[in-house]
N, C-alpha and C positions, 0 to 999 in steps of 0.2 A: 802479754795482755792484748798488743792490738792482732794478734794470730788468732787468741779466740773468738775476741769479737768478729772478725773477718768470719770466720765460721761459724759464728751464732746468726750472722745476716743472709751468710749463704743456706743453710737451712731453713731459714725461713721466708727465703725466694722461692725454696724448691719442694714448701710445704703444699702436698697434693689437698686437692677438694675435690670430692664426689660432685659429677657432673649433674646435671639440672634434670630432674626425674622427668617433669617435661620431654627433653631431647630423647633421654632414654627411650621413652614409651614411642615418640613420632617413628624412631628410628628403628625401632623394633615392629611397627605397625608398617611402614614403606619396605624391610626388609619380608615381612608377612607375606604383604600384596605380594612384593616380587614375586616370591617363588610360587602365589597361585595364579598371577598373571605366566608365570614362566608355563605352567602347565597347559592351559589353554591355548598358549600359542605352541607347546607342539603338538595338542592335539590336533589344532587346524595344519599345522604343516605336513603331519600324518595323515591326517583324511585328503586333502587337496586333491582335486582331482580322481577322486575314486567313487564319487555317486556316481550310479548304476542311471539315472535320470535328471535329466536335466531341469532347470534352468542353469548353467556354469556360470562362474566368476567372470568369465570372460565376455559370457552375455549378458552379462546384467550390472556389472559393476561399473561404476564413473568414478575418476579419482576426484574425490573432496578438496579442492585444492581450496578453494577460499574459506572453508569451513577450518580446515588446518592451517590455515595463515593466521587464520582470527584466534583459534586456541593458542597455538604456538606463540601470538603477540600477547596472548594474555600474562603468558609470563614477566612479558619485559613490563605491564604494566604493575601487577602487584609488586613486583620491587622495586617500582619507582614511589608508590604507594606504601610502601615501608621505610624507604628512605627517608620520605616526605613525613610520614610521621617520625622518625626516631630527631627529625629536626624540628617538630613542634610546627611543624604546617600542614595545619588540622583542614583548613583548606583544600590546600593542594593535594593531600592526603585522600580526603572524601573522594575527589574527582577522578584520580586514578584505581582509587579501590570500586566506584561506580562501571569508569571503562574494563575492567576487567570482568566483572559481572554483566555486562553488555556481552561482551566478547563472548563468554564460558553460555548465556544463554542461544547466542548468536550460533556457535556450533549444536548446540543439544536439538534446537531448531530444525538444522539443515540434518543432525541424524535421523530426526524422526518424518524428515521430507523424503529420505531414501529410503527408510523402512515404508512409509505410506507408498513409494512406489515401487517397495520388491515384491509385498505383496499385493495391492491392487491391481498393476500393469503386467508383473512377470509370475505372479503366483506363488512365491518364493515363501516359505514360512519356516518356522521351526521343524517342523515336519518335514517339508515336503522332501529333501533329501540328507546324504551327510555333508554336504553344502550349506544349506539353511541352518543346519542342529550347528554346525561349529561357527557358523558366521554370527549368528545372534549371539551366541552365549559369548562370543569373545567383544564384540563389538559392547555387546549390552551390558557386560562386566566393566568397560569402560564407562560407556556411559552414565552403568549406576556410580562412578565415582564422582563423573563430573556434576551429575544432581548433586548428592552429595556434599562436595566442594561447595556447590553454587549455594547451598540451602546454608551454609556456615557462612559465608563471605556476605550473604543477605541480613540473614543476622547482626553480624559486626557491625555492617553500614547502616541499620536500622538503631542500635545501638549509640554508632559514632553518631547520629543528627540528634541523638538524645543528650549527645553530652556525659554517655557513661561511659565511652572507652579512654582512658586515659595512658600516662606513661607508663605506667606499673602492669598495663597489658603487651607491653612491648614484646616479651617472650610468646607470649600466646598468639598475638599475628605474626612474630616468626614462625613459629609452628606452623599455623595453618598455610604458612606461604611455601615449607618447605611441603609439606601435603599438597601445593598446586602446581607445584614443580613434579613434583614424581607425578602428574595425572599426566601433565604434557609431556615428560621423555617417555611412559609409558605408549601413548599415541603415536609419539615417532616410532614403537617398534609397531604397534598394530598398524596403522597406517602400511606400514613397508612389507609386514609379510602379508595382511590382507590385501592391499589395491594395486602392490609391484609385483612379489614374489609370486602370489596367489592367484594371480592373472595369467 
């Protein structure tokens, strides 16, 4: 008698649940991106160095370093901002979920300072070579995520001072946090093969 019960509780330890359709979909949506972020950069490692005219990576590129600091901290902030809510400090919460929408705009900013000056000052466009065509479309495939991102995360905090996001939205700002993670380990590969490799 106590062997079955033993075995009636262990089965039902190791009774499986279908995982959160949520997760499913993020996960399938970050695996997506990957492989069409995976594409573009190797197109651009392909084209590198083979415009037939100039302006090159080399002359015209500056590496983004505080633009990349402030993304890259964005991260550490929304998960201070998740923590802070899954502890019910809607407070503390608001304030970090603000500084990383600082941050996320903070970079989008400094992108569109170096496009005003690739093409203003170096003449650099989409067109102008296979330089331009692969730089934009990779850089600006990021960018359109971090819009994106930022236009979601504006929302929520527009939301949270309404007083509509609650605990029962916990799953859902995981989500959109594990979505702001993949935008910044995405930027550490562009970053590396546009402003190191590509230089």
């Amino acid at each position: 008698m106590t062997n079955e019960f033993a075995i009636a509780v262990d089965q039902s330890t190791l009774e499986w649940k279908l995982p959160s359709s949520r997760k499913v979909a993020v996960l399938c949506l970050i695996l997506t991106e990957t492989c069409i972020f995976s594409i573009f950069v190797a197109a651009y490692l392909f084209y590198v160095g083979k415009s037939l005219s100039g302006p090159t990576p080399r002359e015209v590129l500056e590496l983004p370093i505080l633009s990349t600091i402030c993304l890259l901290s964005s991260s550490v902030t929304i998960l201070l901002a998740e923590r802070a809510f899954n502890r019910d400090r809607v407070g503390t919460f608001k304030l970090w979920w603000l500084a990383t929408m600082v941050l996320a705009a903070f970079f989008l900013v400094s992108t569109a300072r170096e496009w005003y000056r690739l093409i203003y000052q170096h003449g650099l466009t989409i067109s102008t070579n296979l330089f331009g065509t692969t730089f934009y479309s990779l850089v600006g495939l990021h960018a359109t995520h971090v819009v994106i991102g930022l236009i979601l995360l504006t929302l929520v905090f527009i939301f949270s001072l309404r007083g509509y996001v609650t605990i029962m939205h916990r799953e859902r700002l995981e989500m959109l946090s594990w979505y702001w993670h993949f935008v910044d380990a995405v930027w550490v590969v562009v970053f590396t093969v546009v402003y190191v490799i590509g230089r």
